[in-house]
C-alpha positions in Angstrom: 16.1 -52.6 46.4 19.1 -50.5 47.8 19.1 -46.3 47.0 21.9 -47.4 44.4 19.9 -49.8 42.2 16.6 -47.5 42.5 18.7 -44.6 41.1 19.7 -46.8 38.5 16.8 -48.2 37.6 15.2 -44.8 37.4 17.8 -43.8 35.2 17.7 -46.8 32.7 13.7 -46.1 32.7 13.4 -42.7 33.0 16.5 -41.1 31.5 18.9 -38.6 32.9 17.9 -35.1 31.6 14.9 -33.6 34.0 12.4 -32.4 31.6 12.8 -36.0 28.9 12.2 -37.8 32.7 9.1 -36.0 33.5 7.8 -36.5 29.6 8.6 -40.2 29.7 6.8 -40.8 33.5 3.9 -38.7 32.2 4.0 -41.2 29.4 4.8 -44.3 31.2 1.2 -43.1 33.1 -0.4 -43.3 30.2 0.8 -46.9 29.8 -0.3 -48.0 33.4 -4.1 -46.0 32.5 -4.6 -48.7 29.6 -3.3 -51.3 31.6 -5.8 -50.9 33.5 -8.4 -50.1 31.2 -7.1 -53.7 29.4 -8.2 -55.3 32.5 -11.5 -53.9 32.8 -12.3 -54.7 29.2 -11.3 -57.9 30.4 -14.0 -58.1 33.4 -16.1 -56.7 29.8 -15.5 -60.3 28.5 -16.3 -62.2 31.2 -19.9 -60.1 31.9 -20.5 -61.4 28.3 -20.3 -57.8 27.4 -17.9 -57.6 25.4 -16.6 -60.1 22.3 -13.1 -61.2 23.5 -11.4 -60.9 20.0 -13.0 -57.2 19.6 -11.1 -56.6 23.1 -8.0 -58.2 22.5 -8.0 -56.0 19.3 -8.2 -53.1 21.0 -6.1 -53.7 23.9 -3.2 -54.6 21.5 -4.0 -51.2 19.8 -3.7 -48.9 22.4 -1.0 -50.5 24.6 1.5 -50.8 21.8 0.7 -47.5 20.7 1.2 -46.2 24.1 4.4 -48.1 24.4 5.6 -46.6 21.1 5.4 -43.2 22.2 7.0 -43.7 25.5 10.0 -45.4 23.3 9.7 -42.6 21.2 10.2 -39.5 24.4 12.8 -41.8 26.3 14.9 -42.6 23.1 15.1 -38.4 22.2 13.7 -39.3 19.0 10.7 -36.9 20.1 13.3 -33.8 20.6 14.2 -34.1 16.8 10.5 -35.3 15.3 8.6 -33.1 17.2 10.3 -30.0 18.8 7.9 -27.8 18.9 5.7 -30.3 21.1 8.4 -32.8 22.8 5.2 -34.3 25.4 3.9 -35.0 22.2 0.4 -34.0 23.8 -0.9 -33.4 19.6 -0.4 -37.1 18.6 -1.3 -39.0 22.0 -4.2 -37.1 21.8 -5.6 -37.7 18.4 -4.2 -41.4 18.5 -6.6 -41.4 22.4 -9.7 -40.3 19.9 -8.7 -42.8 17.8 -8.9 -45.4 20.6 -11.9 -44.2 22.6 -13.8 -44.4 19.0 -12.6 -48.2 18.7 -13.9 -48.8 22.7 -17.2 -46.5 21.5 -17.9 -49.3 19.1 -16.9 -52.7 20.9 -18.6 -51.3 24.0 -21.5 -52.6 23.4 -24.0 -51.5 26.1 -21.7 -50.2 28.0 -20.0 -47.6 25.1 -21.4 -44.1 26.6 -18.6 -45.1 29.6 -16.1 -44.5 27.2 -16.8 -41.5 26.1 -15.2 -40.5 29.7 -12.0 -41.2 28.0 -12.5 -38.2 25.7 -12.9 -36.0 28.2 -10.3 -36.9 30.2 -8.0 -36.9 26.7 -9.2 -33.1 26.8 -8.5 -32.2 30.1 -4.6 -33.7 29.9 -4.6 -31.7 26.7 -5.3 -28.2 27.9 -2.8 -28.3 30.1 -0.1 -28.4 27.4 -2.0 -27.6 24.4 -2.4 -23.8 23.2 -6.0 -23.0 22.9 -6.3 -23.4 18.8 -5.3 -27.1 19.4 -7.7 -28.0 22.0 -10.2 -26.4 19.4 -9.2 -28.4 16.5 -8.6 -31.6 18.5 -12.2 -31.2 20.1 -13.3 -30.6 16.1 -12.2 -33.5 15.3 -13.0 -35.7 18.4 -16.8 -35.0 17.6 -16.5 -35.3 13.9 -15.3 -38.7 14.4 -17.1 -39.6 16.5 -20.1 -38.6 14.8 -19.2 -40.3 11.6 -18.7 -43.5 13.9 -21.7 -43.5 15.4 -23.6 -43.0 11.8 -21.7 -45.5 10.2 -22.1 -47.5 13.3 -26.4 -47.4 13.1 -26.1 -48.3 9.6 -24.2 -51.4 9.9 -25.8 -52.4 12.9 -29.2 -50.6 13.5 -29.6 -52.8 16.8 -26.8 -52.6 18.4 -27.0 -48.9 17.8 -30.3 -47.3 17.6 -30.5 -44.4 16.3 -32.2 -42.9 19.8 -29.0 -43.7 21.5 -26.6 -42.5 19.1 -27.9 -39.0 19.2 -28.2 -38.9 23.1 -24.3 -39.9 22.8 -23.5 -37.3 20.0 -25.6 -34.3 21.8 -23.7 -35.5 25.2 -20.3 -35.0 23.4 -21.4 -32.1 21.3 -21.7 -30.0 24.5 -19.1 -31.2 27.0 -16.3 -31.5 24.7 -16.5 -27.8 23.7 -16.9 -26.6 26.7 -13.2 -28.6 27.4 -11.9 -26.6 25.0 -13.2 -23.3 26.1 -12.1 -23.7 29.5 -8.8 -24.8 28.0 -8.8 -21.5 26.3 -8.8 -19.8 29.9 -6.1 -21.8 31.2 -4.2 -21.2 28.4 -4.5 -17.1 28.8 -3.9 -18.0 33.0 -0.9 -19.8 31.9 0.2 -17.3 29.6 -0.1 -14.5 32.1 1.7 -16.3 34.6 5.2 -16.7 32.4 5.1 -13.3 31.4 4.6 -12.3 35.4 7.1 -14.8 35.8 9.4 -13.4 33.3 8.8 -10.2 34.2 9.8 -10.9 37.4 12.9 -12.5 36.7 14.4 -10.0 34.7 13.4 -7.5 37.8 15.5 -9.8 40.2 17.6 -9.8 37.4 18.1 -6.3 37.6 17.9 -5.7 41.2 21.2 -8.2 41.3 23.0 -6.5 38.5 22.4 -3.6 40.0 24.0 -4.5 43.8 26.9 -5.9 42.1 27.7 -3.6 38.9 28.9 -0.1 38.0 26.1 2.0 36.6 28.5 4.1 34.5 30.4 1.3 33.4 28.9 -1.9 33.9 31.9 -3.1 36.0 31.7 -4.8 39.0 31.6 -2.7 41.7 33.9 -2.5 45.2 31.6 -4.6 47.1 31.0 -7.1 44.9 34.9 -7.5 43.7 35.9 -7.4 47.7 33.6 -10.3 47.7 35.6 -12.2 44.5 38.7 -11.1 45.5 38.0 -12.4 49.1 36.8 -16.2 47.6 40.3 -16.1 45.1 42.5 -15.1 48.4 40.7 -18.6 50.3 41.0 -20.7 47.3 44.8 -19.4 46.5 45.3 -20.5 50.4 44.3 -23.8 49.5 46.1 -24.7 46.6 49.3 -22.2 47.3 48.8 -21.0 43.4 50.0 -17.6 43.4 47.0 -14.0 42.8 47.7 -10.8 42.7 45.7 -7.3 42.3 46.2 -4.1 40.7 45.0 -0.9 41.4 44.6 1.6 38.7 44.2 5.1 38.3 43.9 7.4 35.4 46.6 10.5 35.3 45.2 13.7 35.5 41.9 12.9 35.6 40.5 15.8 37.4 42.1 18.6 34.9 39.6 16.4 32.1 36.6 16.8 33.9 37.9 20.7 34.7 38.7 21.1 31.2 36.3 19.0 29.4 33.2 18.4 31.5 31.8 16.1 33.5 30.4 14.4 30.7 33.3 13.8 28.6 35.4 12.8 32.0 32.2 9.7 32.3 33.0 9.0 28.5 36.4 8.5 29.3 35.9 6.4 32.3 33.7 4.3 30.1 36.3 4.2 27.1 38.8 3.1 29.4 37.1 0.4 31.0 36.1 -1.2 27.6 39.6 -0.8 26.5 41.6 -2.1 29.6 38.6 -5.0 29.6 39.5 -5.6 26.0 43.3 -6.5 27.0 42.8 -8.7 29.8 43.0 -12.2 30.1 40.1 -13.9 30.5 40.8 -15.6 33.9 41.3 -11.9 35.1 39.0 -9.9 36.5 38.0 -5.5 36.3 36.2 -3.6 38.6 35.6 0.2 39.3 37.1 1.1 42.5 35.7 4.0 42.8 35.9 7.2 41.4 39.1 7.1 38.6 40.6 4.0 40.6 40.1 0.3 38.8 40.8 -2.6 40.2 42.2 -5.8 38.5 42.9 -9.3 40.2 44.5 -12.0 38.1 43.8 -15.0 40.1 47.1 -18.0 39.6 49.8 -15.4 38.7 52.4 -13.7 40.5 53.9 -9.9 40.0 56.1 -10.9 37.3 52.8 -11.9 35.3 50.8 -9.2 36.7 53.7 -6.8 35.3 53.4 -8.2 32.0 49.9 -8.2 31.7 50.3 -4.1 32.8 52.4 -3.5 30.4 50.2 -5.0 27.5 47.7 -2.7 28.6 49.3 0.5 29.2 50.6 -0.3 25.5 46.6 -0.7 24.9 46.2 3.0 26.2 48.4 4.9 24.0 46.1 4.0 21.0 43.2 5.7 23.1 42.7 9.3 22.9 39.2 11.4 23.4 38.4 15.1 21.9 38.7 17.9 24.3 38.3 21.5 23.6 39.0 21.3 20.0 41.9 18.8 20.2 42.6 14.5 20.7 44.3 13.7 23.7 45.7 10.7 25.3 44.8 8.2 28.2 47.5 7.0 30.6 47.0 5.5 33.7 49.5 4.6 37.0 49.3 1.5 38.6 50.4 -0.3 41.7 50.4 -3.8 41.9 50.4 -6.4 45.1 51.3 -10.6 45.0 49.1 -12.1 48.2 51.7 -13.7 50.5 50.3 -16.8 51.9 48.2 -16.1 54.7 48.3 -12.2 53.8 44.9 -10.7 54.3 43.3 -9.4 51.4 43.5 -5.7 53.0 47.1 -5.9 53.9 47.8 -6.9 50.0 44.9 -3.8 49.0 47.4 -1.4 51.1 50.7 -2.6 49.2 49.2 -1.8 45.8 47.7 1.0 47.1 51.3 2.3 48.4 52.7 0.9 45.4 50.2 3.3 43.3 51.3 6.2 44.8 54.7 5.2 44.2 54.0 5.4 40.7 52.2 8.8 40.6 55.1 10.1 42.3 58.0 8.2 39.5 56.5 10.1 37.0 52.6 8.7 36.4 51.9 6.6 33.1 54.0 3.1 34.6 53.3 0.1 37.2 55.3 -0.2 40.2 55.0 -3.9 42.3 55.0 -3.5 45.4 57.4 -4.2 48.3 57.9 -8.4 48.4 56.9 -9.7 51.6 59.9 -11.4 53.9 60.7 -15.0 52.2 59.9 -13.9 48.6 61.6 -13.7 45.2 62.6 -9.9 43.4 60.1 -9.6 40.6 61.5 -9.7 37.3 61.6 -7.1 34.4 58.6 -8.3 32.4 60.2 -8.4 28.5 58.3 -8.9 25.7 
């Protein structure tokens, strides 16, 4: 079978989504465990051991109830009839009591080796079972099983003496809750190892969001938008779709942190990153450059656009204003803005808008000035709304 048809094959048996696949091996398992178990009651049959139609019963039993739940996880069906419990691990395990009762009672001499499968029904189960469940499963398993065995002695006093049947019942009685109190511990192991896990995610979390964003205001910072802007400048090469940056910086900002405080200087720097993040496109991207300097890059558009999308937020910024000393004032800002030339490093193009600020500052403040067009370009257009 060539790696093609495997992966099919998989696929057609298994399913495509990882978590349904691991469900419907687990339960596929299951099936291959009562194959096997069919073919032993078989040997049963031929030792004289076991009545053949008792053992055909059975075997149909279980391996079509097997069978239905594995149809039932690799259809999806379980995501909708049992979400809280997709592995289904409540239902195969009271329908394996079930069955281990039925091989308890055609099991002739042999019936305290299926008792085994009880156990082993309990161990699967506290693995995926919360510890309440286990309980109540294990209540149940011995109830049953008790009622079986009386029912059983009554019926049939010599195929079941009594003797026997409470040897079986004490045997049960004492290893089946002690399953479920050891599933009890490896439920509290299991549940202290997602919240460490957890815990520890969010601190990675963290950690991350921390080497990549503005404290103040959440922004990326300059490393991390070097880094974008870096990627955007390689994949623009590639498909010779135009980018281009913009550097930002607020007017006067120094006489508001003289004037107002240092505090109400960070509230502005705050209020004007949420406002000029508001007016962006999505496809764009804001970072702090440092200090009162922003930087915008609007990958697959050239100055022209860039120009537009400058004006829409300098329009944005004479609805902003912040109290000072008694008084509202305004927010303006200059900016300078660069189109990469093919094959123009990134710091060549930081150096235009950076020239192309200062520019700005110097026509007056409150406007965007592009920057000089490489050799072989277009003139930038007015941008009109």
């Amino acid at each position: 079978m060539g790696p093609g048809l495997h992966t099919r094959v998989t696929t057609l048996v298994l399913g495509r989504e990882a978590r349904q696949r691991l469900r419907a091996s687990q339960a596929l398992l299951v099936v291959l465990v009562d194959v096997l178990l069919s073919f032993i009651c078989g040997f049963g049959v031929w030792a004289g051991l076991i009545e053949a139609q008792m053992a055909l019963a059975w075997s149909l039993f279980t391996l079509l109830g097997v069978l239905g739940f594995y149809v039932v996880i690799r259809s999806g069906w379980n995501l909708r009839l049992y979400p809280e419990d997709p592995a289904l691990t409540m239902p195969q395990g009271v329908f394996s009591v079930f069955s281990t009762v039925m091989a308890y009672l055609i099991c002739g001499p042999v019936r305290g080796a299926s008792l085994l499968a009880m156990a082993i029904t309990l161990v699967c189960g506290m693995f995926a079972l919360k510890p309440g469940q286990v309980r109540r499963l294990t209540l149940f398993a011995v109830l049953l099983l008790g009622i079986t065995m009386v029912g059983a002695h009554r019926q049939w006093p010599e195929r079941f003496p009594i003797a026997e049947e409470v040897l079986h019942f004490m045997l049960i009685s004492v290893v089946l809750p002690a399953i479920a109190v050891l599933a009890g511990q490896l439920s509290t192991m299991r549940h202290k190892l997602r919240q460490h896990r957890h815990d520890l995610e969010q601190a990675l979390e963290h950690n991350r969001q921390l080497a990549i964003r503005d404290e103040l205001t959440g922004l990326y910072n300059r490393r991390h938008l070097m880094a974008l802007m870096q990627k955007e400048v390689q994949r623009t090469g590639r498909s010779g779709r135009p980018m281009s940056i913009a550097l930002l910086d607020i007017d006067h900002f120094k006489r508001i942190n003289d004037s107002c405080g240092h505090v109400q200087g960070d509230e502005v720097l705050k209020a004007f990153a949420l406002a000029v993040g508001e007016t962006l496109r999505d496809t764009d991207v804001l970072g702090r450059w440092g200090g009162e300097e922003f930087m915008v890059m609007l990958p697959e558009t050239d100055a022209a656009g860039a120009l537009c999308v400058l004006d829409r937020v300098h329009e944005r910024m004479r609805a902003l204003s912040f109290p000072c000393g008694g008084e509202s004032r305004g927010v303006s800002f200059s900016a300078g803005i660069a189109a990469c030339a093919p094959g123009e490093a990134l710091h060549a193009a930081i150096e235009r808008a950076d020239a192309a600020l200062y520019r700005a500052k110097e026509s007056g403040r409150a406007r965007s000035v592009v920057a000089e067009l490489a050799a072989n370009t277009r003139p930038v257009p007015s941008c009109t709304p």
